[in-house]
C-alpha positions in Angstrom: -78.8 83.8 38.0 -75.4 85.9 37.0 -76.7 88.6 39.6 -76.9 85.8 42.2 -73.5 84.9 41.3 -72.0 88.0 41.3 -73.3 87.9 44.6 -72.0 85.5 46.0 -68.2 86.1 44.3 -68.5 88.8 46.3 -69.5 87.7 49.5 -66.6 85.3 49.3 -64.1 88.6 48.3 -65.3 90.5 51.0 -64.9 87.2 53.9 -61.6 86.2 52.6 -60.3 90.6 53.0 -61.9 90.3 56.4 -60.1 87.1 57.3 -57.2 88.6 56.1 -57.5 92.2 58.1 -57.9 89.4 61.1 -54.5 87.7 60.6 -51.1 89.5 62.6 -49.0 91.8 60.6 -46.2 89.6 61.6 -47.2 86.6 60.4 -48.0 88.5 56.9 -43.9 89.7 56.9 -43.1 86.0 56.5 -42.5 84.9 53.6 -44.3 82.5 51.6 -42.9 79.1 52.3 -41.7 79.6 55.8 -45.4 77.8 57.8 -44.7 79.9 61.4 -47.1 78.6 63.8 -46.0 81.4 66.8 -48.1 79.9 69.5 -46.5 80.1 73.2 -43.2 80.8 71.6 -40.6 83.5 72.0 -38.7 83.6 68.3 -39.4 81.4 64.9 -37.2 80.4 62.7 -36.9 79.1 59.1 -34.3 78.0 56.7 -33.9 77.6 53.0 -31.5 74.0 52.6 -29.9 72.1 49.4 -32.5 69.6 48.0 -35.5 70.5 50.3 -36.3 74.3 50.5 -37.9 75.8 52.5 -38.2 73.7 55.9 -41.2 74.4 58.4 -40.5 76.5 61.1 -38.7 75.7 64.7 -38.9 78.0 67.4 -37.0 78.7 70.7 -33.4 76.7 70.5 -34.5 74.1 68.2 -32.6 73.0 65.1 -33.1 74.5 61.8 -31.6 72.8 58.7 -29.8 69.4 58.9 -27.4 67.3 60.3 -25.0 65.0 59.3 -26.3 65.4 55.9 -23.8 67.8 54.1 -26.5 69.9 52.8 -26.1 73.5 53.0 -28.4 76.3 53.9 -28.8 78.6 51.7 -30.6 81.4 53.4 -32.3 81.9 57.1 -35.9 83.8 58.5 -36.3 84.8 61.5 -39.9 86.5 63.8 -40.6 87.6 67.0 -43.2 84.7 69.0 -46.1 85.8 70.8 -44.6 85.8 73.7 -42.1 89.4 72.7 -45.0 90.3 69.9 -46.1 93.2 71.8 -42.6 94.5 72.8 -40.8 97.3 71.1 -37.8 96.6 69.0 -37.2 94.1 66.5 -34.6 90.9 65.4 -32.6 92.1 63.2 -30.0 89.6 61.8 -27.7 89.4 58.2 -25.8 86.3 56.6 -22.2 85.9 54.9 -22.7 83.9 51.7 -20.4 82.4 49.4 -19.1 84.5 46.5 -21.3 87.3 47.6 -19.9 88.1 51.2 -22.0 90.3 54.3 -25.3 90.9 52.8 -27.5 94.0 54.5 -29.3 93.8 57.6 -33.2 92.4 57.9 -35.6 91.9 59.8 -39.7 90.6 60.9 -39.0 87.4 59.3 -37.9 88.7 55.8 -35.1 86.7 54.0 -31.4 86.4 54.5 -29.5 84.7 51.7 -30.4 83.3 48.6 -32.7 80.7 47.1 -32.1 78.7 43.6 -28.3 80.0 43.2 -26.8 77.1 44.7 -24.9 79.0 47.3 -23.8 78.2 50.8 -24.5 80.8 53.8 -21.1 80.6 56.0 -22.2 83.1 58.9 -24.5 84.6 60.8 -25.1 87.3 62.8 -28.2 88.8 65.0 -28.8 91.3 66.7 -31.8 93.0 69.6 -33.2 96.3 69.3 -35.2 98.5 71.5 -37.8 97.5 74.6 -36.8 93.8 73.2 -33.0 94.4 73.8 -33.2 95.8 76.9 -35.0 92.4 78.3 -33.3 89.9 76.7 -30.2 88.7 75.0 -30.5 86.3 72.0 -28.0 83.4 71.7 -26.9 81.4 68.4 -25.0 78.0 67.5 -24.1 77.5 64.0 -23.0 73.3 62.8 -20.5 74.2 60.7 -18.7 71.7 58.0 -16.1 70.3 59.2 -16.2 71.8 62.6 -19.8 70.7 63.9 -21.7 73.0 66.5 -20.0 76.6 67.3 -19.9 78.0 70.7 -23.1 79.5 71.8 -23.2 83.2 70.3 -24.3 86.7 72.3 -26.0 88.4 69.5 -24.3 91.7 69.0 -24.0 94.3 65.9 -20.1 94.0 66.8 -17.7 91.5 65.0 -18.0 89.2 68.1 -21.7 88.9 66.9 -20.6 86.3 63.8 -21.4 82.7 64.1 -19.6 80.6 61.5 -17.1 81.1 59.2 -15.6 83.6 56.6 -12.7 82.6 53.9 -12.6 79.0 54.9 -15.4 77.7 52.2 -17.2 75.8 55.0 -21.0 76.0 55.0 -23.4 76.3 57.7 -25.3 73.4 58.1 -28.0 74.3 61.1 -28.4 77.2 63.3 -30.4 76.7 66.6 -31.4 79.8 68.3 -32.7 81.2 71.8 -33.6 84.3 74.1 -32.7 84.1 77.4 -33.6 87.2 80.1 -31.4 89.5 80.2 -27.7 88.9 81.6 -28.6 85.0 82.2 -25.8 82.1 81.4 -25.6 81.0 78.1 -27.3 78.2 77.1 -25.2 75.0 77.7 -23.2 72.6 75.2 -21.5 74.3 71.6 -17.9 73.6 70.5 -14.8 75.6 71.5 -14.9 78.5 69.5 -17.9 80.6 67.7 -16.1 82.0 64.6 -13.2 80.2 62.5 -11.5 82.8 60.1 -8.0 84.2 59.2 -8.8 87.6 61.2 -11.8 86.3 63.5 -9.2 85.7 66.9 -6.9 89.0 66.1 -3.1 88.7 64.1 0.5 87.7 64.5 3.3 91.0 63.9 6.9 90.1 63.4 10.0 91.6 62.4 13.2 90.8 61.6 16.9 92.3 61.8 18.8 91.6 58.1 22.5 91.7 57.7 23.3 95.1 55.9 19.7 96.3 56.1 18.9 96.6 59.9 15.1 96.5 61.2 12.7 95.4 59.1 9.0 97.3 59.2 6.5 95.5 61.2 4.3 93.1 59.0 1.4 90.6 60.0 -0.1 87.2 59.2 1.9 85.7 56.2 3.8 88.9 54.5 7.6 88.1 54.4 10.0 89.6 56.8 13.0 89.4 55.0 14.6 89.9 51.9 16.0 86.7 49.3 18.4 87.2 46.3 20.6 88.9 48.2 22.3 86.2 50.3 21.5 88.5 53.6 21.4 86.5 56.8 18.8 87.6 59.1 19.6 88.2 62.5 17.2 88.2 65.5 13.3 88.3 65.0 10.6 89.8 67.3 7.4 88.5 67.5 3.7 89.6 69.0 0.0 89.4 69.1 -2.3 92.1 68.1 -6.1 92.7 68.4 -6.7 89.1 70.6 -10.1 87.9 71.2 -8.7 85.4 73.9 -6.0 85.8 76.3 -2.4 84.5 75.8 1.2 84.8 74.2 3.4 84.2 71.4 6.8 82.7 72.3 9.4 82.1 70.2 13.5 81.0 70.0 16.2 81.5 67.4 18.8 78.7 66.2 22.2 80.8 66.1 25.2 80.2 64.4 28.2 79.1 67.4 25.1 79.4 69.9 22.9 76.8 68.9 19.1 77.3 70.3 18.6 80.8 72.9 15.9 80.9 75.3 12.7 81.5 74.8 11.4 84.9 74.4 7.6 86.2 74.4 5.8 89.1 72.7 7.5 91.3 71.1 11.2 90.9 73.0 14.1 90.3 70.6 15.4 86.7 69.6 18.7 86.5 68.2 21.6 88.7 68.2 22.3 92.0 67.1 25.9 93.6 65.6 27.5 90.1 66.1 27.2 89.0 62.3 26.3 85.9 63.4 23.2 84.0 61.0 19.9 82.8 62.1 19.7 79.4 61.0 16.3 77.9 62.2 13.2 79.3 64.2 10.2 78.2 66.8 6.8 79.9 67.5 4.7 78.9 69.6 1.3 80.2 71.3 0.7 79.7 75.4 -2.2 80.3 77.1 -6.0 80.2 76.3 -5.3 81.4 72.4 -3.9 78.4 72.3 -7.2 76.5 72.7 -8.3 78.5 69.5 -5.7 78.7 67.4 -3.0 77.1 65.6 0.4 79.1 64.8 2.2 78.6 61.4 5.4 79.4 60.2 8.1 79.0 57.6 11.8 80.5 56.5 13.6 81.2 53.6 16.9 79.1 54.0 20.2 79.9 51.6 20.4 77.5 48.9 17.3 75.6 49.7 14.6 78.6 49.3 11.2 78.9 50.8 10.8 75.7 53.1 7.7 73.7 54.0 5.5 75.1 57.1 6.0 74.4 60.6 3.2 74.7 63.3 3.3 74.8 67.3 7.0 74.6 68.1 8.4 72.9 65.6 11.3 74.1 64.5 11.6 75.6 60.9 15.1 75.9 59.0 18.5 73.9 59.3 20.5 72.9 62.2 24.2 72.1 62.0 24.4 72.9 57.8 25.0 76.5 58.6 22.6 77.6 56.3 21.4 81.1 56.7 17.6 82.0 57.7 16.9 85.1 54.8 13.5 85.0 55.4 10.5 84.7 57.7 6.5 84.3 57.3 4.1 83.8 60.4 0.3 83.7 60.4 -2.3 82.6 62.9 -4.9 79.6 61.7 -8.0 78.8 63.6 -7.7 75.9 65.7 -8.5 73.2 63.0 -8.7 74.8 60.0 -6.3 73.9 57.3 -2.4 75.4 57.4 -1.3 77.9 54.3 0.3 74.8 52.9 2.3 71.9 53.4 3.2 70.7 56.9 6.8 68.6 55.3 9.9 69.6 55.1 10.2 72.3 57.3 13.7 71.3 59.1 16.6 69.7 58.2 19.5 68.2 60.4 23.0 67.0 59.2 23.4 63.9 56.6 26.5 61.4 57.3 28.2 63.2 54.4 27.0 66.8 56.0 28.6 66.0 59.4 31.6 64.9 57.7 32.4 68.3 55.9 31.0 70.1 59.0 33.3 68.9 61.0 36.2 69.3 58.3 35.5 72.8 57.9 35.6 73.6 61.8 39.3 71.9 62.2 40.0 74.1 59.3 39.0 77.2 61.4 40.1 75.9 64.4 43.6 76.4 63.0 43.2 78.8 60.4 41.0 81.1 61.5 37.6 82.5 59.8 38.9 84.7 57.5 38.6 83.3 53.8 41.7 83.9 52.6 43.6 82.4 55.3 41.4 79.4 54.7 42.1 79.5 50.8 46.4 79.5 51.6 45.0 76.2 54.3 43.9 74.1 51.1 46.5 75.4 48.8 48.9 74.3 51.3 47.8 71.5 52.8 46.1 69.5 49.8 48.4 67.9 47.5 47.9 66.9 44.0 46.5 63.6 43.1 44.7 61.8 39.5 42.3 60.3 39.5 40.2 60.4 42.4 38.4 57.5 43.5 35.0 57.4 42.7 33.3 54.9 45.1 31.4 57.3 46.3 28.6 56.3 48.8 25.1 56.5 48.5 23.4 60.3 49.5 27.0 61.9 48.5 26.9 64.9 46.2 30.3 65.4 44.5 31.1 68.6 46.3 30.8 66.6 49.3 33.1 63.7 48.0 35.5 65.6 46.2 35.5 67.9 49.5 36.0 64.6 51.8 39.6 63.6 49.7 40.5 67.1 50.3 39.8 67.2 54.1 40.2 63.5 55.1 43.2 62.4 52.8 44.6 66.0 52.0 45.0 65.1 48.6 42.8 65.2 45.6 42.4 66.8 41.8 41.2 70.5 40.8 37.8 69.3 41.5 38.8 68.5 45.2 40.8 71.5 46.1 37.7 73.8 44.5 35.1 71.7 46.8 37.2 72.5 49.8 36.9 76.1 49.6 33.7 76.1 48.3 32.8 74.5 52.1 34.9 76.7 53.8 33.5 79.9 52.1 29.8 78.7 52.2 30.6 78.2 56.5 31.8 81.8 56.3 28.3 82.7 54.9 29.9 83.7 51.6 27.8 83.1 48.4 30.0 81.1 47.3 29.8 78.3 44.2 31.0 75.1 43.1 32.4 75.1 39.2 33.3 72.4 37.0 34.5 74.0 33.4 37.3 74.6 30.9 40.6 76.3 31.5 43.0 77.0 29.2 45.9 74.5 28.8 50.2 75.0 28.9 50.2 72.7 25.9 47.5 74.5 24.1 43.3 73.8 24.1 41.0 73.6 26.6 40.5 71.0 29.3 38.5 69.9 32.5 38.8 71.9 35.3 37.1 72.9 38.7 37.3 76.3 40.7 34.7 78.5 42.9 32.9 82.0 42.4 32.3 84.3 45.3 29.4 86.3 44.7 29.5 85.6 41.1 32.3 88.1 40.4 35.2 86.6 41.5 37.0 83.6 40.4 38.9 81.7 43.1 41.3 79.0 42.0 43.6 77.0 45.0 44.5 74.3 42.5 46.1 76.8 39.7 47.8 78.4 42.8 49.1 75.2 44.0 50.2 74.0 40.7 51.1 77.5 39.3 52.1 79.8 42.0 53.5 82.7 40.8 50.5 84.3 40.0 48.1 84.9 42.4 44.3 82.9 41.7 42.6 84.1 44.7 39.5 86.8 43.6 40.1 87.4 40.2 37.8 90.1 39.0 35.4 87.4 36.5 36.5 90.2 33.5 40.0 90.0 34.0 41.4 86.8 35.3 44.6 85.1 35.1 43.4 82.3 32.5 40.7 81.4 30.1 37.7 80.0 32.3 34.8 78.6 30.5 32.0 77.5 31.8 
């Protein structure tokens, strides 16, 4: 009776290792999990999604994975059909996956990505090789979150071969994928664009002209053009596209100090001026042609006294306009059509208040008749402004007090310390000096200390109209900060 059994163990060893022998050497690369029926088909396909697993396999342009379900796939298989069994070559494809990045290169249905680590694939790329590339061309569509189906594919070892994304955190939901003979159409339908990251569609290069500095090097998508600290204007800007998947321009315009907006220039020509010392005082990029369709253009400046303002996109313009605030700064970077901007698009540009206009238009009557040179404008408010105590203080709403105290000086050409300081301060800041507002102590005739207002220029000099009004004989205009006429504290 054990004999017999032996026997018949064995029988069923030796009929299962026959079976087995009879069974493709395909099929037997798949692995376990993936269910490939080949039948009259040209590719299968499998994918590994959140929740479910492994999914049985689709073949020839059908969907693998899910839809409108937010789940992600986490890795992808992929075999020849019977149809290509026979031919030489092979499908060779890889996946990008999160927190890993571009894993190698497999093929004959082995698996790309990862099971039970919870992470997303984000691309995809395939490629043909031997008799099987020289007959067809294998096409791909990735549903990507937040974007839906990618543009059809052309499988490729090249970077044009990626379907998905990279460095957006998006996952691939589905893939569908197809042969078609060689040099045939793509298959129809797909969204707008095949591949959505920061370097997918080529880069934006820019450089600037800085007062006291000159050219700036050539830098690209996001690095600063530009240096701040230093209260440098920047001057003119050039601008152009590098390394472009799709056709098209940049074009861009600068905001000019007693210009106002220039004309538009395009890739790489200079915007601005050059040896005029006049300041840059708002910018707008913008893309033209079919790049355009693909991408989205952002931008932002540094702006004196403000800093690093919010980012503009498409045109709109970035800086000040009619403050007479200097540009110091620039960053530019290209963002795939739809993707999320490097921050913020708010408070990007900012035009004249009531109170703004007011001491804009002061200050240019002041230079109208004075001239732009600061110390003929420091004699104007000496001169000009008499002395009056107290000042009224109805001041309205959206007023800071260099702008009221400024106002008395301008409008009723009179005011206190505090007034006559604010003046200059304006007229000095219009010149593009680095000029501040001070309220502090100065020494008294009588003895003590008491309330008093004056400006710095660049932090080393002390400029005081209302002592030089009041005092005279000495003279208050750039007193070295170490040796000045009185006692400042502040």
């Amino acid at each position: 009776m054990k004999m017999q059994k032996r026997i018949k163990a064995l029988s069923l060893i030796m009929t299962f290792a026959l079976l087995l022998g009879m069974m493709p050497m395909h099929v037997l690369a798949v692995e376990q999990g993936a269910e490939f029926e080949h039948g009259d088909t040209y590719l299968v396909y499998a994918g590994h999604v959140e929740n479910i697993g492994d999914q049985e396999a689709v073949s020839d342009g059908a969907l693998c994975g899910t839809e409108g379900k937010s789940l992600r796939i986490e890795s992808l298989m992929i075999e020849k059909g019977d149809v290509i069994a026979d031919l030489d070559g092979d499908i060779m494809y890889r996946v990008h996956v999160q927190n890993i990045g571009t894993m190698d290169w497999v093929t004959s249905g082995r698996r790309a990505g990862t099971t039970g680590r919870s992470l997303r694939v984000e691309a995809i790329q395939i490629a043909l090789t031997g008799e099987l590339e020289q007959l067809y061309d294998i096409y791909y569509s990735a549903h990507v979150q937040n974007i839906g189906w990618t543009r059809w594919t052309k499988g490729t070892q090249e970077r044009s071969g990626w379907c998905g994304s990279m460095g957006q955190e998006l996952r691939m939901e589905a893939v569908k994928i197809i042969l078609v003979e060689k040099g045939a159409p793509a298959p129809d339908g797909g969204g707008s664009q095949s591949f959505v990251s920061y370097d997918s569609l080529g880069d934006v290069q820019y450089t600037t002209h800085q007062q006291n500095i000159g050219d700036h090097a050539w830098v690209s998508n996001q690095a600063e053009s530009g240096v701040t600290g230093r209260s440098l204007r920047l001057e003119a800007m050039r601008i152009r596209l590098n390394d472009m998947v799709y056709s098209g321009s940049v074009q861009y315009r600068s905001h000019v100090q007693n210009i106002g907006w220039m004309d538009w220039i395009a890739d790489g020509g200079v915007s601005g001026t050059n040896g005029k010392g006049l300041r840059m005082e708002a910018v707008q990029i913008q893309l033209t042609g079919d790049i355009a369709n693909y991408c989205d253009i952002w931008y932002r400046v540094h702006v004196q006294d403000i800093g690093w303002m919010g980012w503009a996109v498409n045109g709109q313009s970035a800086g000040t306009e009619g403050i007479g605030y200097r540009v110091e700064s620039l960053q530019v970077v290209l963002v795939p059509k739809g993707m999320s901007g490097p921050g913020a698009n708010a408070d990007y540009f900012r035009t004249m208040t009531e109170a703004e206009l007011r001491i804009y238009n002061s200050v240019q009557y002041v230079y109208s008749v004075a001239g732009r040179d600061l110390y003929a404008c420091y004699n104007w408010v000496v001169n000009n402004v008499s002395y009056r105590s107290p000042v009224p203080m109805n001041m309205p709403q959206g007023y800071t007090k260099e702008q009221w105290y400024a106002i008395q000086a301008f409008e009723n050409r009179s005011g206190n310390c505090y007034c006559y300081a604010a003046a200059f301060y304006w007229l000095a800041k219009y010149l593009g000096y680095d000029a501040q507002y001070v309220e502090g102590k100065v020494n008294m005739h009588g003895g003590g200390f008491g309330p008093h207002g004056w400006v710095m220029i660049g932090g080393k000099y002390i400029c005081d109209p209302e002592a030089q009004h009041d005092i005279g004989r000495y003279n208050f205009y750039m007193q070295p900060v170490e040796r000045p006429v009185l006692q400042y504290r502040w």
